[in-house]
C-alpha positions in Angstrom: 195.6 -146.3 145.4 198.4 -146.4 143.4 196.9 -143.8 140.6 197.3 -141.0 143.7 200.9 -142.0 143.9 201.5 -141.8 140.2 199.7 -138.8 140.0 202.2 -137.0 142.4 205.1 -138.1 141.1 203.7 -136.7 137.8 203.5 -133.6 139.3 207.2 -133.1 140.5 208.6 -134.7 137.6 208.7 -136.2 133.8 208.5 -139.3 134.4 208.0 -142.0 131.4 205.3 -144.6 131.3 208.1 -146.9 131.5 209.2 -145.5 134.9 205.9 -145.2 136.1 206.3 -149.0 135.9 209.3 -150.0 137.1 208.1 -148.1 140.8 204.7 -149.5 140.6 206.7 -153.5 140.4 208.2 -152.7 143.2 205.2 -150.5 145.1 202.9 -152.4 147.9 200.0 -151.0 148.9 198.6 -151.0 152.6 195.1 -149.9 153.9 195.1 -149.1 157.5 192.3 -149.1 159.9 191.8 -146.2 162.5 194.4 -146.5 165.4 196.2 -149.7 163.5 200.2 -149.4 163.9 202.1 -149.1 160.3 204.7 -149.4 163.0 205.4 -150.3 166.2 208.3 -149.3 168.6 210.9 -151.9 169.0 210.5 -153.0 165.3 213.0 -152.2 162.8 211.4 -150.0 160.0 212.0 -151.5 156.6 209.8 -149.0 153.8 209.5 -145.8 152.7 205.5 -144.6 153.0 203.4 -142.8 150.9 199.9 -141.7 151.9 197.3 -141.7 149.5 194.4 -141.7 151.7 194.2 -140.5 155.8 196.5 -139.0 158.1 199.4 -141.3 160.3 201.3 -140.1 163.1 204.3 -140.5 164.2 205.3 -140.4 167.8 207.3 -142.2 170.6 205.8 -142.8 174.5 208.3 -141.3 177.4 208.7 -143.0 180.3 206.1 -141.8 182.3 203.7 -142.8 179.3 203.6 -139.8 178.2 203.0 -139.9 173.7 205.0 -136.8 172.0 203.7 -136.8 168.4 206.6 -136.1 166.2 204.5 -135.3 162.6 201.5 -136.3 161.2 201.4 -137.4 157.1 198.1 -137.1 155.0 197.4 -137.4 151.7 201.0 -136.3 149.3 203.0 -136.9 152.5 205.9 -139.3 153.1 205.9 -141.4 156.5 208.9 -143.3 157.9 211.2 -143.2 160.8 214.5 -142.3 158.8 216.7 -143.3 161.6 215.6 -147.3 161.6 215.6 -147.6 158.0 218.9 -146.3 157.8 220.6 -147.8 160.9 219.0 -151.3 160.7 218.4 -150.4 164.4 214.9 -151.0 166.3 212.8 -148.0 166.2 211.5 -145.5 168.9 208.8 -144.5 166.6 205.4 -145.5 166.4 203.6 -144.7 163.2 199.7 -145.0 163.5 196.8 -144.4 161.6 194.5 -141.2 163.4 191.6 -141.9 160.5 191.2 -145.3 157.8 194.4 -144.9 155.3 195.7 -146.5 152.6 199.7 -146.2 151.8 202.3 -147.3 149.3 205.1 -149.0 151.0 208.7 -149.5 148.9 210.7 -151.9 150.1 214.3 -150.1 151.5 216.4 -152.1 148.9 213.9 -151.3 146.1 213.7 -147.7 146.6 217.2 -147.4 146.7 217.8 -149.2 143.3 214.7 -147.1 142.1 217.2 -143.8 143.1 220.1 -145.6 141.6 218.3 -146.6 138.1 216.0 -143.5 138.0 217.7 -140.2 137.9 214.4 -138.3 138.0 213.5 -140.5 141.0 216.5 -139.8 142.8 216.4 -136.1 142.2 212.3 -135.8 143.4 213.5 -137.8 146.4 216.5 -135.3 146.9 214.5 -132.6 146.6 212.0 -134.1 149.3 214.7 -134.9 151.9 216.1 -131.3 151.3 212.7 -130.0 152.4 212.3 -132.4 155.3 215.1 -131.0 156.5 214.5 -127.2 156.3 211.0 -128.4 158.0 213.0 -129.8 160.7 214.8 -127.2 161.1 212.0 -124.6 161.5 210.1 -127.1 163.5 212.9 -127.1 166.0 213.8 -123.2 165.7 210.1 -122.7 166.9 210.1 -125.4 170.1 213.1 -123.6 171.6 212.5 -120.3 170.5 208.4 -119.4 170.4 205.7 -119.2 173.2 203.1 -122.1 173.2 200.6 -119.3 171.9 203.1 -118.5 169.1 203.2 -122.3 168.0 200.1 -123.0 167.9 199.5 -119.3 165.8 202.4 -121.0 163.3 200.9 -124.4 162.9 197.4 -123.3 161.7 198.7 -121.1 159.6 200.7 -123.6 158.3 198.5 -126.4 158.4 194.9 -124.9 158.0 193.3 -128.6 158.1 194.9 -130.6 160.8 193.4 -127.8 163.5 189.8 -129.2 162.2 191.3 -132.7 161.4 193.5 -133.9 164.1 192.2 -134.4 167.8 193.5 -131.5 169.9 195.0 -134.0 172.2 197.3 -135.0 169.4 197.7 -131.5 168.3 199.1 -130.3 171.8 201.2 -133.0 171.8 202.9 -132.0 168.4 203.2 -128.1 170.1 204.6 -130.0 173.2 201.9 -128.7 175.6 199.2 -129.6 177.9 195.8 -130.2 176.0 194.5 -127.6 178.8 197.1 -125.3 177.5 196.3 -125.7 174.5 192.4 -125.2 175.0 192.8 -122.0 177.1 195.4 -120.9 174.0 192.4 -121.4 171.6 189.4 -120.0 173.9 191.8 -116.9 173.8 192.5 -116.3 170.0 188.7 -116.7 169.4 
């Protein structure tokens, strides 16, 4: 599990076998069943994620009961609820497992002394956070701004894989429409 990890952070940076080290000390890893809760709402979130293996989701549940699926993570993506882990606060946030998956949790103290003592860590995770947020960005600029046909056109162009991977209940719930919506969206592109 932990050989994916190294593997991508080989891939973003030169990192020396020392280093490789010093994050695996401080690295747990976690295997998840299918629908098991990395974390619940109400709990406060104290790791950053890394998934190796599967696909999570994140999402919160409205009043009405209603789930609105924020992302989903898979393999070489990062899962956390950034808010919790940096306020100390309970979390909104649930973070499930759609398919078996394993993860490397980092402690919040330990990641941020990783960032401190590592430079090349730091700057990988800089450069991370810097595209997290132009994702954000564009994933809001298209829920205010494009038709539900139009989202869904964007996300499987963007993500090929989750259309055939991810249930297309959870999928409409990402483009923030109906899973009838979303089904007459499809009949009608195909």
């Amino acid at each position: 599990m932990f050989a994916v990890f190294e593997q991508y952070l080989l891939s973003k940076a030169a990192f020396t076998a020392a280093e490789i080290e010093q994050i695996k000390a401080v690295s747990m890893l976690r295997t998840l069943r299918k629908r098991q809760y990395l974390l619940q709402a109400g709990d406060i979130w104290a790791y950053n994620a890394f998934v190796t293996k599967g696909c999570l989701r994140t999402y919160s549940v409205d009043a009405k009961g209603a789930e609105h699926i924020m992302s989903f993570a898979v393999e070489n993506w990062w899962a956390s609820d950034q808010e919790s882990l940096s306020s100390g606060q309970p979390s909104r946030f649930n973070i499930e497992a759609i398919e078996e998956s394993e993860v490397v949790l980092i402690k919040k103290e330990d990641f941020e002394q990783l960032r401190r003592e590592l430079p090349v860590f730091d700057g990988v995770i800089n450069n991370i956070l810097f595209r997290s947020f132009m994702a954000s960005q564009n994933r809001i600029h298209s829920a205010i701004s494009y038709s539900a046909e139009e989202k869904y056109r964007e996300f499987v162009e963007k993500f090929p894989d989750f259309a055939l991977r991810i249930p297309q209940h959870m999928v409409a719930s990402y483009l923030g429409v109906t899973t009838e919506t979303l089904s007459r969206i499809r009949r009608h592109l195909t």
